[in-house]
C-alpha positions as CSV (number, residue, x, y, z in Angstrom):
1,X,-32.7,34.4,-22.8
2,X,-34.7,36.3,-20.7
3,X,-33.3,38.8,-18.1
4,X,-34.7,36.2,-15.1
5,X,-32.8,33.5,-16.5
6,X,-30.0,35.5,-17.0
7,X,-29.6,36.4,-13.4
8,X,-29.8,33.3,-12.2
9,X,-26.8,32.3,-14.8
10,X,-25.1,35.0,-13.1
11,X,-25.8,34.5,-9.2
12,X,-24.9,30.2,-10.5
13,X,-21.2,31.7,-12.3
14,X,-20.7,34.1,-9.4
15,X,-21.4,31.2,-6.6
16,X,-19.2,29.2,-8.4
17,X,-16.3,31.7,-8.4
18,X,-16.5,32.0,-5.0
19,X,-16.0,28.2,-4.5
20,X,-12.8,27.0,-3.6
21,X,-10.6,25.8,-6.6
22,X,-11.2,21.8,-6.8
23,X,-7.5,20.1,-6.4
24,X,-6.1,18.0,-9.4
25,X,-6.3,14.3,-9.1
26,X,-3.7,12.2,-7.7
27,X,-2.2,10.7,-10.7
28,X,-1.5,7.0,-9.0
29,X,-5.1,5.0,-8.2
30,X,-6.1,2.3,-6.2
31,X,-5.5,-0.7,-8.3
32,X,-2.9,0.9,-10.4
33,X,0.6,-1.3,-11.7
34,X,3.3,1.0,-11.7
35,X,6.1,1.1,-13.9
36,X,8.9,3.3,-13.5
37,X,11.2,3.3,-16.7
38,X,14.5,5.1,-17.0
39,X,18.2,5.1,-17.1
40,X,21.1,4.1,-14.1
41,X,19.2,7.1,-11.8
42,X,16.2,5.1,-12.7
43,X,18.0,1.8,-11.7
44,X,19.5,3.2,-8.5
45,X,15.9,2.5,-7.1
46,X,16.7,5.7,-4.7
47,X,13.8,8.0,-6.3
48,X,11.4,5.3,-7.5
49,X,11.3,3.3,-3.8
50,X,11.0,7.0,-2.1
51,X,7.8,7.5,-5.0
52,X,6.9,4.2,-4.1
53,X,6.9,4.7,-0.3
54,X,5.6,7.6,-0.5
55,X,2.2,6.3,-2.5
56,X,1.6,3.9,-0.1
57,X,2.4,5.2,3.1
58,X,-0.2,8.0,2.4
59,X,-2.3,5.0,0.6
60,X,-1.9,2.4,2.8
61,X,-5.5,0.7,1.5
62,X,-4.5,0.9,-1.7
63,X,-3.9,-1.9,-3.9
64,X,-1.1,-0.5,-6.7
65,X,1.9,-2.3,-7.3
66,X,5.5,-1.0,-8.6
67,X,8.0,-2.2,-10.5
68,X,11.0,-0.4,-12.2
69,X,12.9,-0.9,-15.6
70,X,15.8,1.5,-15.4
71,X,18.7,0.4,-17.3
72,X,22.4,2.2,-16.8
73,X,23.7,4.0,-19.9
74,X,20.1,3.6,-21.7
75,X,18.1,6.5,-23.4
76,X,14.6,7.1,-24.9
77,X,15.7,4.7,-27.7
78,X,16.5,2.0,-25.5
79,X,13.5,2.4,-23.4
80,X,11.3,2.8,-26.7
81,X,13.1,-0.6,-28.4
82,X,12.1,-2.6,-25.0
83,X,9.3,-1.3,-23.9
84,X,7.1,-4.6,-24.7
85,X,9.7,-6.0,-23.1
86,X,9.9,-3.9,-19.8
87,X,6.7,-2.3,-19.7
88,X,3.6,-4.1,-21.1
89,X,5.0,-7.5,-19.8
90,X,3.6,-5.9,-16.4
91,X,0.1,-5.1,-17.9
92,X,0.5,-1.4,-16.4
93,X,-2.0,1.2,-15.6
94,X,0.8,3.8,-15.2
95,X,3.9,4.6,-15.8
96,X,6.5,7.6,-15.4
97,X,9.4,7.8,-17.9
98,X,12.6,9.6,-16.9
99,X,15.5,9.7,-19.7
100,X,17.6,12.7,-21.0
101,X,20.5,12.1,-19.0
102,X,22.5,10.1,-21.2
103,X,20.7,11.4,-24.5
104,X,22.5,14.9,-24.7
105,X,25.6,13.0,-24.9
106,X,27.2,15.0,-21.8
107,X,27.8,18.0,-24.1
108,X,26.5,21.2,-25.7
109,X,23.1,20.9,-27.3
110,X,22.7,19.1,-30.8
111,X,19.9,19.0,-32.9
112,X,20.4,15.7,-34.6
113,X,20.9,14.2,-30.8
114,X,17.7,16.8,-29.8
115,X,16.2,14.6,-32.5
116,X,16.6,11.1,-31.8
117,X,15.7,11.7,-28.3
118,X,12.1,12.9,-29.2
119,X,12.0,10.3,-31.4
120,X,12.3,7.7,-28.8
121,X,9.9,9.3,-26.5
122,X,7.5,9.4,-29.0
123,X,8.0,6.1,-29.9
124,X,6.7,5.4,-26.2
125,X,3.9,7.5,-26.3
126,X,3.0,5.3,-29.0
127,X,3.3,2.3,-27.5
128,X,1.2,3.6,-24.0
129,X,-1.1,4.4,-25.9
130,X,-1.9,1.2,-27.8
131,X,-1.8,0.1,-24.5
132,X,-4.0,2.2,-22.7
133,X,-1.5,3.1,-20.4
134,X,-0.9,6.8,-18.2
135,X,1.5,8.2,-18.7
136,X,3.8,10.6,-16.5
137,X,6.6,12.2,-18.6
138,X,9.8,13.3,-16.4
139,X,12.0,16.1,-17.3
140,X,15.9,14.7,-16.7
141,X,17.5,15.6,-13.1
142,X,19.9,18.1,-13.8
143,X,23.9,17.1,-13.2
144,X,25.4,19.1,-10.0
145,X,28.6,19.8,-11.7
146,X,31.8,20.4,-9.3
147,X,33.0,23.8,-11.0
148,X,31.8,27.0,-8.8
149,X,29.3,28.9,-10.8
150,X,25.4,29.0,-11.7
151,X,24.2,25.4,-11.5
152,X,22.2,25.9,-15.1
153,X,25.4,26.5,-17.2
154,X,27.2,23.7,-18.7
155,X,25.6,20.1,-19.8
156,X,22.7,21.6,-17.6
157,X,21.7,24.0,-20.7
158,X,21.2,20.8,-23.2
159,X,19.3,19.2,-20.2
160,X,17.0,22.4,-20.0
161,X,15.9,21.9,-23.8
162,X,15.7,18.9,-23.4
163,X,13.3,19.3,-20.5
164,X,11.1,21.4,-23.2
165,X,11.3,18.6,-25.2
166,X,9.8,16.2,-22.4
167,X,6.8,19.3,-22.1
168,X,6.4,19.0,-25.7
169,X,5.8,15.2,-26.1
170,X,3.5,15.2,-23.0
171,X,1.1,18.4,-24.4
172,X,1.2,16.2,-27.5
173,X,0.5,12.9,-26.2
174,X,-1.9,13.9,-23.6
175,X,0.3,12.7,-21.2
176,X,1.0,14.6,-17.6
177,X,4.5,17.3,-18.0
178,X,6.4,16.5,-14.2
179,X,9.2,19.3,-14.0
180,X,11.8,17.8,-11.3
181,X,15.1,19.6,-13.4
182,X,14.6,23.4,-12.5
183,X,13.6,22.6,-8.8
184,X,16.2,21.0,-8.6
185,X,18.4,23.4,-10.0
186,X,17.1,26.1,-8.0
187,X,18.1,24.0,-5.1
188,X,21.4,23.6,-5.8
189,X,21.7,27.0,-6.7
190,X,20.2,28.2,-2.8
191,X,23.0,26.5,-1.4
192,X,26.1,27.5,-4.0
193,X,24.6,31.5,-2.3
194,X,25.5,30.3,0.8
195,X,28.6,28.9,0.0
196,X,30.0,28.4,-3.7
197,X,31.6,24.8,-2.3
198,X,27.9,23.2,-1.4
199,X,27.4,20.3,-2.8
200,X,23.8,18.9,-2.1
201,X,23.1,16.3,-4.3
202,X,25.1,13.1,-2.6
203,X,26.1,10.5,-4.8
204,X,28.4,12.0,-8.0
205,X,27.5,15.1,-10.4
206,X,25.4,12.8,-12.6
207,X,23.8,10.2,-10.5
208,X,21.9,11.9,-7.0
209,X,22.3,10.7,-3.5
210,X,19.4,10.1,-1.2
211,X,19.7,13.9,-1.0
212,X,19.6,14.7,-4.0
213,X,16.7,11.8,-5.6
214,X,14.9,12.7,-2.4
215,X,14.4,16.3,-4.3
216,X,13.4,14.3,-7.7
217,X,10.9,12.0,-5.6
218,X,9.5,15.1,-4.0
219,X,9.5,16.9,-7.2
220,X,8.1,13.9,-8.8
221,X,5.4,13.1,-6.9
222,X,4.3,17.2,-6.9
223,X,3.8,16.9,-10.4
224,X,1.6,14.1,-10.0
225,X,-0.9,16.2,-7.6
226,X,0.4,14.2,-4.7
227,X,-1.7,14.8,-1.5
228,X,0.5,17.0,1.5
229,X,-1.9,16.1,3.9
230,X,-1.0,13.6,6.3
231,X,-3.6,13.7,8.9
232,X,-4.3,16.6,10.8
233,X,-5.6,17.4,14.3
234,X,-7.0,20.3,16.4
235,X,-8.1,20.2,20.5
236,X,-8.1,22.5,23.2
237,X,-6.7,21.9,26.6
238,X,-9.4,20.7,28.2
239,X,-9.8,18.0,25.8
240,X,-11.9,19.4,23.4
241,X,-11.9,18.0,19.8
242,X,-12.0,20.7,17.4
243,X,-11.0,19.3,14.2
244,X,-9.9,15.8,12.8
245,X,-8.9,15.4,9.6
246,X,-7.7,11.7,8.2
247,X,-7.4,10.7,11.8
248,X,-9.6,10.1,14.5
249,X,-9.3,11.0,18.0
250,X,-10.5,9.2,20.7
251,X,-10.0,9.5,24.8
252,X,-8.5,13.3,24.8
253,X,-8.6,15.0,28.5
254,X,-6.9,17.2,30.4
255,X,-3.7,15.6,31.9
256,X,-0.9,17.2,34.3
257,X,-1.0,20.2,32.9
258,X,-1.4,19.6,29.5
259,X,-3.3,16.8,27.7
260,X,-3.7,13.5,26.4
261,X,-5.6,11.6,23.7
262,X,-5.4,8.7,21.2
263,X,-5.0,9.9,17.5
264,X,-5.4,6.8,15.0
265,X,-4.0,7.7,11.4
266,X,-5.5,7.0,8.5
267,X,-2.0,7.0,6.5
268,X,1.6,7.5,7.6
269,X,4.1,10.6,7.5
270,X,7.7,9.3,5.1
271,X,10.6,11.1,4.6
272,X,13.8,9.0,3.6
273,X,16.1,9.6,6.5
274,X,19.4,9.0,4.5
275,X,18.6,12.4,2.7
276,X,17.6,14.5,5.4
277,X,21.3,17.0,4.7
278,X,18.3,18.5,2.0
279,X,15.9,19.6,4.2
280,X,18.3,22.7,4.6
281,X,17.5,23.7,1.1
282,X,14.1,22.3,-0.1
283,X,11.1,22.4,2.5
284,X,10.0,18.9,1.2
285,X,8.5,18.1,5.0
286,X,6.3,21.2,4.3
287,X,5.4,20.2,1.1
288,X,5.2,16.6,1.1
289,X,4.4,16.0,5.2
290,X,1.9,17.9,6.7
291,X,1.1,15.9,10.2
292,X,0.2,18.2,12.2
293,X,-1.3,18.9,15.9
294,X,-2.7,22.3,17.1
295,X,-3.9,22.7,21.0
296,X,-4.8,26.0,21.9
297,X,-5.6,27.4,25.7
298,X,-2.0,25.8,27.2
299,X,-0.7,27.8,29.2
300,X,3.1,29.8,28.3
301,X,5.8,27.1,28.6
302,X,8.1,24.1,26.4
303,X,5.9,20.9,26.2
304,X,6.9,17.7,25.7
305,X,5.7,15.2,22.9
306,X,5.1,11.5,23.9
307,X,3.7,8.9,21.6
308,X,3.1,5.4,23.2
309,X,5.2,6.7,26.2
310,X,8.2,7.4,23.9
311,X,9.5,11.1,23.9
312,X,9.3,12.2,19.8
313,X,9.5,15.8,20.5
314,X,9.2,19.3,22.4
315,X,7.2,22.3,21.0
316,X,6.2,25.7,22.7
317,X,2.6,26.3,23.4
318,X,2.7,28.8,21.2
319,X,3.7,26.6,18.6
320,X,1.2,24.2,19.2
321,X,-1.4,27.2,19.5
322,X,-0.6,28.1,15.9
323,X,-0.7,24.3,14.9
324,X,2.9,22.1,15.0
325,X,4.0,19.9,11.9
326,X,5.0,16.8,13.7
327,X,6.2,14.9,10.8
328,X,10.0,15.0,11.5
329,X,9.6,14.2,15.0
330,X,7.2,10.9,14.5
331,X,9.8,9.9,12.1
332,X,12.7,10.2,14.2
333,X,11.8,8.0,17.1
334,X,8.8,6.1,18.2
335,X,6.2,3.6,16.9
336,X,5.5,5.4,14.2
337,X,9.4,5.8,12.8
338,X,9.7,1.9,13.7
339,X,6.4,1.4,11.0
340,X,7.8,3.1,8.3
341,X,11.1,2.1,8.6
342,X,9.4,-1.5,8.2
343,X,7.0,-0.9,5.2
344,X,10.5,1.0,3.7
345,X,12.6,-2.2,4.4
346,X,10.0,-4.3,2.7
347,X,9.7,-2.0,-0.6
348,X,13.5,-2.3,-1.0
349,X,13.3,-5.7,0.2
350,X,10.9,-6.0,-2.8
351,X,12.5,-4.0,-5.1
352,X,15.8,-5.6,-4.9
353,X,14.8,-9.1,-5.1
354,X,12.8,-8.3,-8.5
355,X,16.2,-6.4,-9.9
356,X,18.3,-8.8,-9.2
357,X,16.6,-11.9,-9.4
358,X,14.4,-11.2,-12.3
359,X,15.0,-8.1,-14.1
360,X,19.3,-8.5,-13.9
361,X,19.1,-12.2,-12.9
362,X,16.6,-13.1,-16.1
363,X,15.1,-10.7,-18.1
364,X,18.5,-9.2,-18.9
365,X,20.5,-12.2,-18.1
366,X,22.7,-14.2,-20.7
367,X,20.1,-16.5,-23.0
368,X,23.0,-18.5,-24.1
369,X,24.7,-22.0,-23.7
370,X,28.0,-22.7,-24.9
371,X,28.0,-25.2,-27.6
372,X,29.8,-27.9,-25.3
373,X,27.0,-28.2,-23.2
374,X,24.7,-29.5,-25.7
375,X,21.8,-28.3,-24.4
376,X,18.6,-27.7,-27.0
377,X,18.3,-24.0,-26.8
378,X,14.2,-24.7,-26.3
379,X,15.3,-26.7,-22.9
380,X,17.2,-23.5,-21.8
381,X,14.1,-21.0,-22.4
382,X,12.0,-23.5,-20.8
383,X,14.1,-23.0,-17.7
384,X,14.0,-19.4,-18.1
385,X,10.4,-19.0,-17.9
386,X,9.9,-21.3,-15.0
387,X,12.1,-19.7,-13.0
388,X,10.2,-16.1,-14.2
389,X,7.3,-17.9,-12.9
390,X,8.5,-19.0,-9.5
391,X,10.7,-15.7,-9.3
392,X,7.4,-13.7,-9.5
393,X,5.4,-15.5,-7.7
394,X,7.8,-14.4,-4.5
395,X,7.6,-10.9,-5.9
396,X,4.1,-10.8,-5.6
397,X,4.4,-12.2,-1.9
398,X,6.6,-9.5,-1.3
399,X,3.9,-7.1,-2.2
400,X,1.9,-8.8,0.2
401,X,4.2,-8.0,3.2
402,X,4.3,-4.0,2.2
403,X,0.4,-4.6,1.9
404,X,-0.3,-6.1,5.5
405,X,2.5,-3.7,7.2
406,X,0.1,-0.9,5.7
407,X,-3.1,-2.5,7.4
408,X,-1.2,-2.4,10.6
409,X,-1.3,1.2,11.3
410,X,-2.9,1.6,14.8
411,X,-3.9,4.0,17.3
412,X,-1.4,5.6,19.4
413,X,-1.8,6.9,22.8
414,X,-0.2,10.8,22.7
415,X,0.7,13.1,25.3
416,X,1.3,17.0,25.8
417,X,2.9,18.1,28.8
418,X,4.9,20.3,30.2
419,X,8.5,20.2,29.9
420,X,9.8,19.5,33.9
């Protein structure tokens, strides 16, 4: 190599090093059929409709489905024993898998256990694989025990190896490591400093509230390289656009003292309302929401926050000079709170229908006839499958409603002024 060439190498490497880092990948795609396997946190369908909601809301053009196969009491055996069953029944593109809870046996740490718990995940790595299927591996939530004390001692300490042993089987597999246990636990532990009697988690030591899975989802989706961005805007008081990112802004002048302008989304702020108690301990708005509105040039003063003529908020204009997260607010009230809390109603409209009609109702539904009945058992599996077929079939309409309330999203007429 000559010493031209070599420059050039070195002005190409230096360039590059001066480039922003390029983000990792979201791990969900357009087109993508989810499954979400697990144990009774699994089949609460808290965490997986919030990962669900979450997808789409900031995807709303995407077509990717969901479906979840957690079963109480189960563990990596049971989900590696049904997995043809549960998971390549749905011809998945992806899946997360999130067992432990139940595999350390609620005491301290044992090998043998240890053991049979890799076993089983590996046993599903093998099977994903064979069926070219993504994989996401979960670390266990951790319990949120009632005795005062650091949150990691107790069962927590077999969960944490056994969280090494979910980072193990994904560096092994190829698969993506999601850490949701030590967040978590970190959580729990910011609020026992405050006070030794917080309890954050909802729900019972072992299976989360919405508080507490809205942590896991959060956590979750992280792991996955989930997008923060919302949509982001930037004017100036005379109605100046200066930046618009996944939105566009249309109409924006000066108005009473402050402005106006119509912002149209492309994609939807979520936050499950039920667990908003959290938000005390875990900035999951600034990690997971950012939908955000920055005016600079208003003059000193409170300013109200109207979308579509309904108040959602009041920020100082020095707030909105340094750029305002308005995700909480749009949430709480408005036409943009009344859309999610639509497309949310669908997904656990969905999501219950397919548990208990097909997954509870069928799948894992009794097979057998009493004798007396004297029914051939072929006539009874024939049964079975047509009402599988005719259960899905409304399943997959269902995923049509969440689809079309995700087409819906609209422009919405804002307005900034001052507070009288």
């Amino acid at each position: 190599m000559n010493r031209r060439q070599f420059s050039c190498l070195l002005a190409i490497a230096l360039f590059a090093a001066m480039l922003p880092a390029r983000a990792e990948e979201f791990f969900f795609k357009d087109g993508d059929r989810v499954v979400i396997i697990g144990d009774s946190i699994t089949e609460q369908h808290l965490y997986s409709n919030y990962v669900e909601m979450w997808t789409v809301s900031r995807f709303p053009k995407w077509n990717i489905t969901f479906r979840n196969s957690g079963i109480g009491g189960d563990r990596s055996t049971g989900g590696d024993s049904r997995f043809k069953r549960d998971v390549t029944y749905h011809k998945p593109t992806a899946m997360t898998v999130d067992f432990g809870m139940n595999d350390g046996n609620y005491k301290a740490f044992e090998e043998p256990s240890f053991n049979t718990y890799m076993k089983g995940l590996q046993g599903m790595a093998n099977q994903a694989k064979e069926a070219n299927i993504r994989v996401a591996w979960c670390t266990p939530s951790p319990v949120e025990k009632p005795e005062e004390g650091p949150a990691i001692k107790g069962y927590n300490e077999t969960l944490e190896k056994y969280s090494e042993g979910v980072k193990a089987i994904a560096e092994k597999n190829g698969g993506l490591f999601v850490d949701q246990f030590h967040p978590f636990v970190a959580a729990i532990d910011k609020a026992r400093a405050e006070n030794p009697k917080n309890r954050i988690g909802g729900g019972d030591a072992v299976h989360p509230g919405p508080p507490g899975q809205a942590i896991m989802a959060s956590e979750i989706l992280k792991g996955l390289h989930f997008p923060k961005l919302v949509s982001a805007a930037e004017l100036d008081a005379g109605g100046k656009i200066v930046k618009a990112e996944q939105c566009e802004i249309t109409n924006a002048a000066a108005k009473d003292g402050g402005l106006s302008f119509q912002r149209l989304d492309a994609a939807l702020p979520f936050f499950p309302m039920d667990g908003k108690s959290i938000l005390k301990w875990v900035p999951i708005l600034e990690d997971m929401n950012q939908y955000t509105l920055k005016i600079t040039g208003l003059k000193d003063g409170t300013y109200e926050i109207k979308v579509d003529s309904v108040k959602i908020g009041e920020r100082s204009a020095a707030d909105l000079a340094a750029g305002a997260n308005l995700a909480m607010d749009a949430l709480s009230a408005g036409p943009i709170a009344d859309q999610v809390k639509a497309i949310l109603n669908a997904v656990v409209e969905k999501n219950r229908f397919y548990h208990d009609k097909i997954f509870r109702g069928i799948v894992l539904g009794p097979g057998q006839v009493p004798d007396w009945l004297e029914i051939p058992a072929a006539e009874v599996e024939a049964k079975r499958q047509a009402a599988m077929q005719q259960r899905a079939a409304k399943t997959a309409e269902l995923d049509a409603v969440i689809h079309k309330l995700l087409s819906e999203i609209k422009a919405h007429q804002f307005e900034v002024l001052p507070k009288k």
